[in-house]
C-alpha positions as CSV (number, residue, x, y, z in Angstrom):
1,X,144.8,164.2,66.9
2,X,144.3,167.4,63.7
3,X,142.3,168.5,62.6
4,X,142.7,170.5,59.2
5,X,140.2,171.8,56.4
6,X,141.4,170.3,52.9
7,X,139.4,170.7,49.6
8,X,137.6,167.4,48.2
9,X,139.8,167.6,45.5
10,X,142.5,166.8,47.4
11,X,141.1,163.7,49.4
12,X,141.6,160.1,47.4
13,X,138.2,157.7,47.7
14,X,139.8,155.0,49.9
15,X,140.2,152.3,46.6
16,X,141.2,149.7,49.6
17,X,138.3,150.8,51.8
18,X,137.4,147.8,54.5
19,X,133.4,147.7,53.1
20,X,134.7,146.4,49.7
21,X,138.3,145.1,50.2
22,X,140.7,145.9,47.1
23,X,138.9,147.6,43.6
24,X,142.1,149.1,42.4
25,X,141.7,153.0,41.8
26,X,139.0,155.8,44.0
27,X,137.1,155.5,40.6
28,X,136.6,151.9,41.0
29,X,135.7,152.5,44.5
30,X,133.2,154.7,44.0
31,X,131.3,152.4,41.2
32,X,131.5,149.7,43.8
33,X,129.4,152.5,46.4
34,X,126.7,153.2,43.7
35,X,126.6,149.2,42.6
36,X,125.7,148.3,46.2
37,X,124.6,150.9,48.3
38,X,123.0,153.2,45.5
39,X,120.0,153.9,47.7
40,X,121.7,154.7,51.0
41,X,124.4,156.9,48.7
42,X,121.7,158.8,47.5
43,X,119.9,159.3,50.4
44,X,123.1,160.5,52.1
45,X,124.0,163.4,49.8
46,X,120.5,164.5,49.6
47,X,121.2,165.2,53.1
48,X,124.2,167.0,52.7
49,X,122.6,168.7,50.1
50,X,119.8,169.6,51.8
51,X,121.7,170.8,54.9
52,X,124.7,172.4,53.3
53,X,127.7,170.7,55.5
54,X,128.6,167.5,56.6
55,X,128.5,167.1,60.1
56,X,130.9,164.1,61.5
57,X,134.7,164.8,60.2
58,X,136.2,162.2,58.0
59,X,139.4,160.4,59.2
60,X,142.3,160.5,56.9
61,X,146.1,159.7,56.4
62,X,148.6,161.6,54.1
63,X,149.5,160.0,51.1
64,X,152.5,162.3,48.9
65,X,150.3,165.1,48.2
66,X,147.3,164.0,48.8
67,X,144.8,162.2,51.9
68,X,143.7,159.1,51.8
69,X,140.1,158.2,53.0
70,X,140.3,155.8,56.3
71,X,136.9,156.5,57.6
72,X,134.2,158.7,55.9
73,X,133.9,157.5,52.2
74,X,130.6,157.9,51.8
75,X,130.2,160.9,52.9
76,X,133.6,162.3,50.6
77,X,132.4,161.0,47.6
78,X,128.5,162.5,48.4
79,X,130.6,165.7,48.4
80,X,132.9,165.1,45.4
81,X,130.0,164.2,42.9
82,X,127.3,167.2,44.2
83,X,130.7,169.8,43.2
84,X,131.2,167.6,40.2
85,X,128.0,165.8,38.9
86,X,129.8,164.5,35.9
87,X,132.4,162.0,38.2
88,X,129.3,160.3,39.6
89,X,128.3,156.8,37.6
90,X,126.3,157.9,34.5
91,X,123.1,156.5,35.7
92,X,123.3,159.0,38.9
93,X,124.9,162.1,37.1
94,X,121.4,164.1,36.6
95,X,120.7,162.9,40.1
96,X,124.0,165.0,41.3
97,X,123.0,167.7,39.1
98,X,120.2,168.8,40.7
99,X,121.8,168.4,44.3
100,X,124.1,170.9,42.8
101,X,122.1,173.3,42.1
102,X,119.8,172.8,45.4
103,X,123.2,173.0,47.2
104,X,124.6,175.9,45.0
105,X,127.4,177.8,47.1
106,X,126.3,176.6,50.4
107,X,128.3,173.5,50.5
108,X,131.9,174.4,50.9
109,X,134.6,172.2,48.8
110,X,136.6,171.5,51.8
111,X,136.3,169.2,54.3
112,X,137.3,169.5,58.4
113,X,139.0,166.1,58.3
114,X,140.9,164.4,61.3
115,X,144.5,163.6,60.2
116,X,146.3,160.6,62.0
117,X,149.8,160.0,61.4
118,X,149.7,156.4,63.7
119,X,148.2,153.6,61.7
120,X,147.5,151.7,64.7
121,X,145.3,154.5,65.6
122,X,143.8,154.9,62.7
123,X,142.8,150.8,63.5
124,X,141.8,151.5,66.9
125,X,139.6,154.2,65.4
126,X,138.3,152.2,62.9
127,X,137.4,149.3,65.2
128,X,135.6,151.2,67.8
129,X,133.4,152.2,65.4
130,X,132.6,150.0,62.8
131,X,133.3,146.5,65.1
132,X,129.9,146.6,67.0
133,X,129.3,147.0,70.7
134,X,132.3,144.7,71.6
135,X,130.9,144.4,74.9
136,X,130.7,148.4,75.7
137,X,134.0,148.4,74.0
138,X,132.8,150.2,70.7
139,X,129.7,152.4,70.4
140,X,126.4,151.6,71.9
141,X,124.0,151.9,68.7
142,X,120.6,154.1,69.6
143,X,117.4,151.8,70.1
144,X,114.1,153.4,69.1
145,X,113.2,155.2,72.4
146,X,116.4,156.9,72.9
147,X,116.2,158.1,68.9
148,X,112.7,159.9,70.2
149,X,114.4,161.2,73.2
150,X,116.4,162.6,70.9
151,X,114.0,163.7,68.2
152,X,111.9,165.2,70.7
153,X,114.6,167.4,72.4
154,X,116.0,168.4,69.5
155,X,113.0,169.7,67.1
156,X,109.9,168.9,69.7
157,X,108.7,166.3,66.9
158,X,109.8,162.6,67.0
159,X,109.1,159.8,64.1
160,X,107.6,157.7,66.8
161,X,105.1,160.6,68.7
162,X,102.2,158.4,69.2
163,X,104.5,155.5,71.0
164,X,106.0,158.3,72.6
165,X,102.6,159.7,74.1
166,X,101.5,156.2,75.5
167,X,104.7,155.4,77.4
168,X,104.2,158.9,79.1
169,X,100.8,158.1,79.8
170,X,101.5,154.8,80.9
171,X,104.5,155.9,83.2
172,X,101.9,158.8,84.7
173,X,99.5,155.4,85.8
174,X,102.4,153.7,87.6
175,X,102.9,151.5,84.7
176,X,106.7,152.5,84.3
177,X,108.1,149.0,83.4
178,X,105.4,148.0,80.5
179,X,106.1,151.1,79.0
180,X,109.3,150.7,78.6
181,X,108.7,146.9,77.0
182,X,106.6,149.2,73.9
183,X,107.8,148.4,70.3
184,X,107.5,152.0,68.9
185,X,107.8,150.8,65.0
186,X,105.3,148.3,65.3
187,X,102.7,150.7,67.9
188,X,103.5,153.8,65.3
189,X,102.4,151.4,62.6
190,X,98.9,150.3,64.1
191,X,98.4,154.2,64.5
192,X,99.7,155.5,61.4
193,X,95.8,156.2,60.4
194,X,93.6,158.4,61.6
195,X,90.1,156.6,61.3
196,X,92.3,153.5,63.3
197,X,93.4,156.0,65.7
198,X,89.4,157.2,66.3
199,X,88.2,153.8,66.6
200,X,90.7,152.9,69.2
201,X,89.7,156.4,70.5
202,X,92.7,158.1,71.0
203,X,94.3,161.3,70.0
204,X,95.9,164.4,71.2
205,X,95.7,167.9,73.0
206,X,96.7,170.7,72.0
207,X,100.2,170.1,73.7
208,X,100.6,166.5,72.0
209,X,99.3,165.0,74.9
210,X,97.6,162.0,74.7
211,X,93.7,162.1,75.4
212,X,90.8,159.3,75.2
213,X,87.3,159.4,74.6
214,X,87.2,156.5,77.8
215,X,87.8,156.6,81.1
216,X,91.7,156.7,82.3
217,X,90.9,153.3,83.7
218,X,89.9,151.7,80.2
219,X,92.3,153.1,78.2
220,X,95.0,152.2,80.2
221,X,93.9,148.4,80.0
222,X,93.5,148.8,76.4
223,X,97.0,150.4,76.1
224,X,98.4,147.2,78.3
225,X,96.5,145.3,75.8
226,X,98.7,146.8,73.2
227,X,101.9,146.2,74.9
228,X,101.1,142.7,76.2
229,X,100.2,141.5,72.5
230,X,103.6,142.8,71.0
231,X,105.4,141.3,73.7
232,X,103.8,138.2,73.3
233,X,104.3,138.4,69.7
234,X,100.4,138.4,68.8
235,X,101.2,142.0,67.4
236,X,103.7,142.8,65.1
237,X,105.5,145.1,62.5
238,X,105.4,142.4,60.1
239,X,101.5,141.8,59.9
240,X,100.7,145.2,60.1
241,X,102.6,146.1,57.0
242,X,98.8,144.9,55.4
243,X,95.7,147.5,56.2
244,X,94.2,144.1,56.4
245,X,95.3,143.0,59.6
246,X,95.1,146.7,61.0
247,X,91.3,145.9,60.8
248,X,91.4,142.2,61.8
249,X,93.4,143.3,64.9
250,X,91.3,146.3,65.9
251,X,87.9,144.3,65.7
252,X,89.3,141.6,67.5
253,X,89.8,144.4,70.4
254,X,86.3,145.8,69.9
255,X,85.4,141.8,70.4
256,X,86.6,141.9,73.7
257,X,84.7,145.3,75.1
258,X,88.3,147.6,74.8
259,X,87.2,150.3,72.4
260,X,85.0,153.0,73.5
261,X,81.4,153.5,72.0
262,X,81.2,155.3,68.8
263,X,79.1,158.0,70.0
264,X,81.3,158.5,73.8
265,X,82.6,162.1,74.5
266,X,86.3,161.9,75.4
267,X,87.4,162.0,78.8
268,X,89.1,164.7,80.6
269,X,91.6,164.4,83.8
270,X,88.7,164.6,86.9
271,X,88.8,168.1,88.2
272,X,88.7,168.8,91.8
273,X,85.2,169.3,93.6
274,X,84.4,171.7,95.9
275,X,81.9,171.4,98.5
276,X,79.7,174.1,97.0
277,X,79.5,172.3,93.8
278,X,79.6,168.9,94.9
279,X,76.2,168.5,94.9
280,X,75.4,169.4,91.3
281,X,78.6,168.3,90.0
282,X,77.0,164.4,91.2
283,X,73.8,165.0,89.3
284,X,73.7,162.8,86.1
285,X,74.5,165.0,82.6
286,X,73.7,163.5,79.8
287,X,77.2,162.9,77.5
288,X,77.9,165.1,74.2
289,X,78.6,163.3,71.1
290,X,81.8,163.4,69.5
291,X,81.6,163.4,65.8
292,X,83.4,159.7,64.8
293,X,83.1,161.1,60.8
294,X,85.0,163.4,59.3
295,X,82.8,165.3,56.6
296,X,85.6,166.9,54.3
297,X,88.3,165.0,53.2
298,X,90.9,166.5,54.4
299,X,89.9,167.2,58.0
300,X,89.2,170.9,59.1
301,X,90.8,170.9,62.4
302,X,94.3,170.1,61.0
303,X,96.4,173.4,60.5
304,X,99.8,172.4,57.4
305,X,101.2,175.9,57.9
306,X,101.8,175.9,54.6
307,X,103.4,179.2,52.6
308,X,101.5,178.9,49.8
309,X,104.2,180.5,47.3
310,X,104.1,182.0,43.6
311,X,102.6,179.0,41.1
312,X,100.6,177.6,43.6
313,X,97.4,179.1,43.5
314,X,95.5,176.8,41.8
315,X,96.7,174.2,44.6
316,X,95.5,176.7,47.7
317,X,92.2,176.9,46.0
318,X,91.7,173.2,45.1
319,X,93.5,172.4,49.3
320,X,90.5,174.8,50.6
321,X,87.8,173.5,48.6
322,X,88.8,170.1,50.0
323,X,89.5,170.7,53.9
324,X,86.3,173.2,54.0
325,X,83.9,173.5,51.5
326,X,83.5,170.5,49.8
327,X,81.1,168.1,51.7
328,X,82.5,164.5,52.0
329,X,78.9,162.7,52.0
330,X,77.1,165.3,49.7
331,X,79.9,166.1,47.0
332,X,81.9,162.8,46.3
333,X,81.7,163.1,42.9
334,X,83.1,166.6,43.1
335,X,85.8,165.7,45.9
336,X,87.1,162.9,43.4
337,X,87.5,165.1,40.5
338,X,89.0,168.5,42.8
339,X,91.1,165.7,44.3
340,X,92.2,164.5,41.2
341,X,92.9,167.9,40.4
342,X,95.0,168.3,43.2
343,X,97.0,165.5,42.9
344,X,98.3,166.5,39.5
345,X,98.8,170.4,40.1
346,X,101.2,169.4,43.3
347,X,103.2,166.6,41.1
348,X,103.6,169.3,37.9
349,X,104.5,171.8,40.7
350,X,107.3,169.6,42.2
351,X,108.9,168.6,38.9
352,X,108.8,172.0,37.6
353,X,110.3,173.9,40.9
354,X,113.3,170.9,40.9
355,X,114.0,170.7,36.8
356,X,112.4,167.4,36.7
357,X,111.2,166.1,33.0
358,X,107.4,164.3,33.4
359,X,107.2,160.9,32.5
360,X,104.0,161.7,30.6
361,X,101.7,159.5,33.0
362,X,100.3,160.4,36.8
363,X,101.2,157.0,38.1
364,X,105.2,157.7,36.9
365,X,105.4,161.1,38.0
366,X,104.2,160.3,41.2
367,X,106.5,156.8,41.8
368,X,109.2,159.5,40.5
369,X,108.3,162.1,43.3
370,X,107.4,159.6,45.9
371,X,111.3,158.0,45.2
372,X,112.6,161.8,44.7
373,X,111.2,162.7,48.8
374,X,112.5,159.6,50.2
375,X,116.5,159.8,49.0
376,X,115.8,163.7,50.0
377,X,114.6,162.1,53.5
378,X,111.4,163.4,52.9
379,X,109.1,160.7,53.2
380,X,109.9,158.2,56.0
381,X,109.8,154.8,54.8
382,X,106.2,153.5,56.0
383,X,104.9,156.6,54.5
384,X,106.4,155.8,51.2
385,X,104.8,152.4,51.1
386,X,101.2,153.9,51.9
387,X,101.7,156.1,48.8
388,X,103.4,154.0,46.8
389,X,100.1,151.1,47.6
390,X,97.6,154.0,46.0
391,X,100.0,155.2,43.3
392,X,100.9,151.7,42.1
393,X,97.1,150.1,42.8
394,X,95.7,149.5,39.4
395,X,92.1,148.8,39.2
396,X,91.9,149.0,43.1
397,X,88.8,151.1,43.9
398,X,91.4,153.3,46.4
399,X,93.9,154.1,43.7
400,X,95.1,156.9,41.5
401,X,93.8,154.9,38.5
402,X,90.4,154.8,40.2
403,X,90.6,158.8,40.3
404,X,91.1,158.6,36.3
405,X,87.7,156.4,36.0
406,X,86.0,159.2,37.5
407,X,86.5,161.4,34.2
408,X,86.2,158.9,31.7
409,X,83.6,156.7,32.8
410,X,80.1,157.1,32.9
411,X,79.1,155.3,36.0
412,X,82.2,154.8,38.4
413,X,82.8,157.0,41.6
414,X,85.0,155.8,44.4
415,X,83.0,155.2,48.0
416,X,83.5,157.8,50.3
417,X,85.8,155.3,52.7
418,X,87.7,154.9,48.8
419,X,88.3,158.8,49.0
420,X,89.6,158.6,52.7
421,X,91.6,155.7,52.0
422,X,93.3,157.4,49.5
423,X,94.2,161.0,51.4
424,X,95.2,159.0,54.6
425,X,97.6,157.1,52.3
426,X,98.9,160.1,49.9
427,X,98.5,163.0,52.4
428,X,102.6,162.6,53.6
429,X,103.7,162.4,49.8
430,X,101.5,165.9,49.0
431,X,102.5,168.0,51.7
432,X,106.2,167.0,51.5
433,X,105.8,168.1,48.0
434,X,104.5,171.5,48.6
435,X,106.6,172.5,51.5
436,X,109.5,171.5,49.5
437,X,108.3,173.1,46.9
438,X,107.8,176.2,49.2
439,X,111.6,176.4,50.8
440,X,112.9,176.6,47.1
């Protein structure tokens, strides 16, 4: 096994590649990648893009002067178009553009590649990897808790952190094997929402632990709840793609006595008595309330570390007005039309900082954007949907069309659950914009 750096211009598209059989020339081959995996193509070089390298070597043989492809066509062609935009299929060329001028010099034209000689092991390469688990054979694919080991060692921050915080709590109340049974897509789903997460009564410290405004011993039987329904197949990812069933599913648990009252203080870890406090630490206190409303729309207590950069300072202003001045309850009318506001500045601000043209409508831009941060992996993909349900909601009372009724109609004004519905949805979308916007 070589390895040996040789410039993209000098590596051949595989035009016999196994994913598509014979096409006939790399130019052929690479229509066929954009004909029928144009989303996972794109996705792929906004990566490489984004990060400036590719990080898993291709696998080539020498053919006269140049390398043929064995293994790594995607990524060789994601590299080939971002250096030369006008080689990528026409529909994808201003696509490519832009990736090459986000990537600028960063991305180097060569390629570490690994150069066999052997074609048998170039097969026995190929087959290990691409042939499944051949019963421990090949490689052993990650499942959804060992990608959040991974997320969480890597950056601290995994796409599954709520599922992630109930096996831990589980496993701390001797409950080791049902945590292990949890489906994290389906359990991430249910939680996705804040006002689902505060009426199940759960959220977190400030070390991402998971706290509840019951007692341990309730929430754990709650949380087994959880678990035991997905096993069971009474609960999953499937039905909870509708905010519908979110509801049906958490009152049918308030049915049955497992969520906490709506005015219960959460519950901290017992501390230790001493003998000289015993006494008054038995005498009956009467509980704190714990606010269950939020009363600005975008809640106070949650800190976006944003760097608010040049051409955004209409945004800042419009951001604080909503997350502390603007009273949720008092000043709907207001919050709609600053939110409105908001909503456009951040969408004009993204397609100016990436030389994007506007599609001279909201509802566009935003599909455009909302598209735009998901090939970039951006936007994860339940995230999208949430947006894409407000964006593309017509008449619905939660939607971006709803926000345009507020200016030109005499009498409509979305409820204040409208309002909340609609930040809990588009929230992701607008702060991927911004930051984005802010590393450029």
């Amino acid at each position: 096994m070589k390895f040996k750096d040789i410039n993209v211009s000098n590596l051949t598209v595989n035009p016999s590649n196994d994913r598509h059989g014979p096409t006939g020339s790399e130019e052929a081959a690479i229509i066929w990648l954009f004909a029928n995996k144009s989303k996972e193509m794109r996705k792929l070089a906004a990566k490489i893009a984004r990060v400036g390298r590719v990080f898993d070597s291709p696998l080539v043989v020498k053919d006269g002067d140049k390398y043929v492809v064995r293994d790594g066509n995607r990524r060789v062609t994601c590299v080939k178009l971002i250096h030369q935009p006008s080689q990528a299929p026409p529909e994808h060329q201003s696509f490519f553009a832009s990736l090459n001028q986000e990537a600028g010099s960063r991305l180097s034209t060569s390629l570490t590649c690994q150069v066999e000689d052997n074609t048998d092991v170039v097969e026995q390469i190929l087959e290990t990897r691409h042939n499944g688990v051949q019963e421990g054979e090949g490689q052993l694919p990650w499942g959804t808790r060992e990608k959040a080991i991974h997320a969480n060692r890597v950056s601290g921050r995994s796409d599954y952190a709520w599922s992630q915080r109930i096996e831990d709590y589980l496993i701390a109340q001797g409950h080791h094997d049902e945590a292990l049974t949890i489906k994290r897509s389906t359990l991430d789903r249910l939680l996705s929402a804040r006002k689902h997460r505060e009426r199940l009564g759960l959220s977190e410290d400030s070390k991402g632990r998971l706290t509840s405004a019951q007692s341990p011993e309730n929430t754990t039987k709650l949380l087994l709840k959880l678990v035991e329904d997905m096993s069971e197949k009474r609960l999953t990812l499937n039905e909870l793609l509708k905010a519908a069933n979110k509801v049906a599913y958490i009152d049918m648990l308030d049915s049955k006595g497992l969520l906490p009252a709506l005015q219960s203080a959460p519950i901290s870890p017992p501390a230790k008595k001493s003998a000289a406090n015993k006494a008054t630490s038995d005498t009956p206190v009467a509980k704190k309330s714990l606010p269950t409303q939020r009363t600005t729309l975008i809640p106070r207590h949650v800190n976006y570390h944003f760097n608010w950069s040049q051409g955004q300072t209409k945004i800042h202003l419009a951001w604080e007005q909503l997350q502390y001045h603007l009273d949720l309850t008092k000043n709907k009318f207001a919050v709609a039309v600053v939110l409105r506001t908001l909503i456009d500045l951040t969408a004009q601000n993204f397609l100016n900082k990436n030389g994007m043209q506007s599609k001279n409508k909201l509802t566009r831009d935003l599909r455009h954007i909302n598209q735009t941060l998901f090939d970039r992996g951006l936007l994860e993909k339940g995230l999208q949907r949430d947006a894409l349900r407000i964006i593309e909601g017509g008449t619905s009372s939660d939607s971006i069309e709803s926000l345009q009724r507020v200016l030109h109609s005499e009498s409509h004004l979305p409820t204040k659950d409208d309002l909340t519905t609609m930040w809990d949805c588009l929230e992701p979308q607008l702060v991927a914009s911004l930051k984005s916007c802010q590393r450029l």
